[in-house]
N, C-alpha and C positions, 0 to 999 in steps of 0.2 A: 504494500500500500504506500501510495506518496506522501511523503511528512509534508507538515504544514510550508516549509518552504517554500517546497518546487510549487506549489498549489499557488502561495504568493506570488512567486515569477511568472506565471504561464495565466492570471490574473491579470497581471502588472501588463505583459507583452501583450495580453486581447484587448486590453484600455487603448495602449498605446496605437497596436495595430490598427482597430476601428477608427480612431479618433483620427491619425495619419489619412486613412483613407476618406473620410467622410469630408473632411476639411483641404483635400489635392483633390478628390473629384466633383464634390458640391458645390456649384457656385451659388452663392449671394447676392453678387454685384450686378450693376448695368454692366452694358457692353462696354469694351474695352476701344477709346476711341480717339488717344493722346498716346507718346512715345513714356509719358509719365506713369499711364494705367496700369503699365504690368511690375513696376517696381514697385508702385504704390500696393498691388496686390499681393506683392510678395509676404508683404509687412502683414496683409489682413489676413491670408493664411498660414502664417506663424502664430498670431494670436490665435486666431478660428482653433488652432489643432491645441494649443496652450487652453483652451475655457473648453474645450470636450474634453480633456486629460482628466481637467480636475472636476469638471460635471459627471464625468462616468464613475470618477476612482472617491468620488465624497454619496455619491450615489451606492455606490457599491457597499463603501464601508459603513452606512447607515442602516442598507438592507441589512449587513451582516448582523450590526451591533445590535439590530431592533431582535434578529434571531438569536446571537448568542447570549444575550447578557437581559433578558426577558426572564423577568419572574416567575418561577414555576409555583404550580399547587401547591408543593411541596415545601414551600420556603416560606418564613415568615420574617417577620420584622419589614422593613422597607426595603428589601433588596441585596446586592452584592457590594458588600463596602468596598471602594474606590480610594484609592490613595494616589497623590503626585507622581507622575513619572518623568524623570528627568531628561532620560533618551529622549523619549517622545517629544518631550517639550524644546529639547535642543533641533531635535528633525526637522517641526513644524514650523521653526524659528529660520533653518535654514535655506529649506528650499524655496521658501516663498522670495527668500532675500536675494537667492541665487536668480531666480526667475525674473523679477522686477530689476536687477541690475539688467542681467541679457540682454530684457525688452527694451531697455535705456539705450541701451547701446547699441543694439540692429535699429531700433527709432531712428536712432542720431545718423548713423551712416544712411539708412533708405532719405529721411529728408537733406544730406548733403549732396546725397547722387541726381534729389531731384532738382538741387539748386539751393535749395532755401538756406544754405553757410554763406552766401557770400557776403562779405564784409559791408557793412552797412555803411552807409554815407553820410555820417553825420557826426563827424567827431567835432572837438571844439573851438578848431580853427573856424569852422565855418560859420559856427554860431554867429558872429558878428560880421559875417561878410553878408554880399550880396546875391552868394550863388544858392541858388533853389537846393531844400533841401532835399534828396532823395533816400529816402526807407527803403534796402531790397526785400522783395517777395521771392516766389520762387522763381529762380533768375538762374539758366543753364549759360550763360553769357555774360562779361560783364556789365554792368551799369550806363559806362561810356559808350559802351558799343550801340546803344538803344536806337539811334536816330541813323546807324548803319546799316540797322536789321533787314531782313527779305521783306517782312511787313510791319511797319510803327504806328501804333493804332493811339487815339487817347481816350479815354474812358471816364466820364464823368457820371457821377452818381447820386443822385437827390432823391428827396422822396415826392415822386416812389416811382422811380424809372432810371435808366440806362442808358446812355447816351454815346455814340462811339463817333471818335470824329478820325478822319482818314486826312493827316496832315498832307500827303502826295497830293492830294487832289481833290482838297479843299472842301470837302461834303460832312457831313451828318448825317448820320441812318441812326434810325431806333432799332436795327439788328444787326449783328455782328455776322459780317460777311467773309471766311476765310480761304483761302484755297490748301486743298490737302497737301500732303508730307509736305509743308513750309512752315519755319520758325516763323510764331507771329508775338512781337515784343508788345506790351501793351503798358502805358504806364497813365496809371489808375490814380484820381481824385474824386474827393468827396466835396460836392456842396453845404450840406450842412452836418449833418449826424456821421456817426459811424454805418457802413454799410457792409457787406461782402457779397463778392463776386465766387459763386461754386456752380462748377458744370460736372455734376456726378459722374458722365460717362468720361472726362477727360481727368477725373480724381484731382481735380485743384479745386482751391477753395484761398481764400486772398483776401482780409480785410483792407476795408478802402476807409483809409480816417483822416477826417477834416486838419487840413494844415501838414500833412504828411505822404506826400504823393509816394507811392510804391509800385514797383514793376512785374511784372506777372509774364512770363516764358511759356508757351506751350507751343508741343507741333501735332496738330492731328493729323489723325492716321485715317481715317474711313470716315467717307463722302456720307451726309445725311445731316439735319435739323434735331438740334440739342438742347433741351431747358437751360437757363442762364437763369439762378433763384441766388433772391439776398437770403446771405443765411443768418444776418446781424440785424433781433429786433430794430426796427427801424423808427416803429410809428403804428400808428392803428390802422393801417392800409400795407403794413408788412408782406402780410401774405399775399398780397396782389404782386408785389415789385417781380416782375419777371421781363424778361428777354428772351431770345433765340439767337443761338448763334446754327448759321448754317455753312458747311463745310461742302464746300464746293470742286469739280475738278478746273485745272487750273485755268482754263480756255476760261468756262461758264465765269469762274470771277473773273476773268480779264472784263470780258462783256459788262457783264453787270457794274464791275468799276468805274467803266470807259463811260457808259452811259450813264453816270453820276458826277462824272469827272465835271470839276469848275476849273480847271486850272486854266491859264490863258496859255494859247500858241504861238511862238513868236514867230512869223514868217521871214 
């Protein structure tokens, strides 16, 4: 017969097993539709497999304890006296500590791969100059490079709307018009409140706050019309504040640019 051990490992391996498998083949998510979505996934399937480890193995051991440690017929007074256990109490001490460091740490590297380290612009030399302040967001690019980019969008945000202005070529749309696989730099203000700009399927998400303009990086990947939602109470018309951004192939936005373009032609 198998001592209690092996009974605990082969336990221990069907937790991990399931848990592994249910969290790399179950998705969750919208579609995957930014060069960001699949790092950004990497992160929510480490956790995903992290919160079934410990939902099956705190499940497990509750079925157990409700079975073994269950007052029989046979027994009186209030049960099975209980005393401190040290191991125990060093165990449960450590792994959670060991866990939540990890997570710190693979957090830290997934948000530097997707940009969001880069050095912020605002030290205190500038404080008293006259060069605009810039806040980085999630920025695969640096800061200065903005107005170099394939596409430089500006983004303004009040309540309760969206505003994308296209510096090349002089126009305003109330949606974000982008062409696929092309880096689109966008560098985001607020009117008056705090706002955020989150496109679920492109896994960003980017507060926009008043007096602190921030720049926002993404490149999608697959052609199609995407919610643009403030995810930052806003105001009592919050949940209205929406946009679309539509990703386009790169022809169709040439057109639809072209045919918005103000810019003058110098003959």
């Amino acid at each position: 017969m198998l001592n209690k051990n092996i009974y605990l490992i082969l336990i221990i391996s069907l937790i991990c097993g399931i848990s592994f498998w249910i969290g790399f083949n179950v998705n969750l998510l919208p579609v995957e539709a930014s060069i960001n979505a699949p790092i950004y996934d990497e992160l929510f399937k480490i956790l995903f497999v992290i919160g079934l480890i410990i939902f099956f193995g705190m499940t497990a051991m509750v079925l157990y304890s409700l079975f073994k440690f269950r007052k029989r017929t046979d027994q009186g007074g209030d049960g099975i006296p209980l005393e401190g256990n040290l191991t125990l109490e060093i165990v449960w001490t450590v792994i959670p500590s060991i866990i939540v460091l990890f997570i710190g740490l693979y957090s830290y590297n997934i948000y530097d791969r997707m940009g969001g380290m880069k050095e912020l612009n605002h030290n205190h030399g500038m404080m008293n100059s006259d060069t605009e302040k810039i806040w980085a967001g999630i920025s695969q690019t640096p800061i200065n490079d903005f107005e170099n980019s394939n596409l430089s969008i500006e983004v303004s945000a009040m309540q309760f709307a969206f505003l994308f202005n296209y510096p090349k070529g002089q126009f305003i749309s109330g949606e974000l018009h982008v062409p696929v696989n092309h880096k689109v730099s966008m560098k985001m203000e607020s009117k008056d409140v705090i706002h955020a700009f989150w496109v679920p399927q492109f896994r960003i998400k980017q507060d926009i706050i008043p007096g602190q303009p921030t720049i926002l990086n993404f490149t999608p990947t697959k052609v199609g019309k995407y919610p643009i939602i403030c995810a930052e109470l806003c105001g009592p018309y919050h949940g209205g504040m929406r946009a679309s951004i539509i990703v386009e192939e790169e022809s169709k936005f040439n057109s639809w640019f072209e045919k918005n373009n103000k810019t003058e032609v110098s003959l």
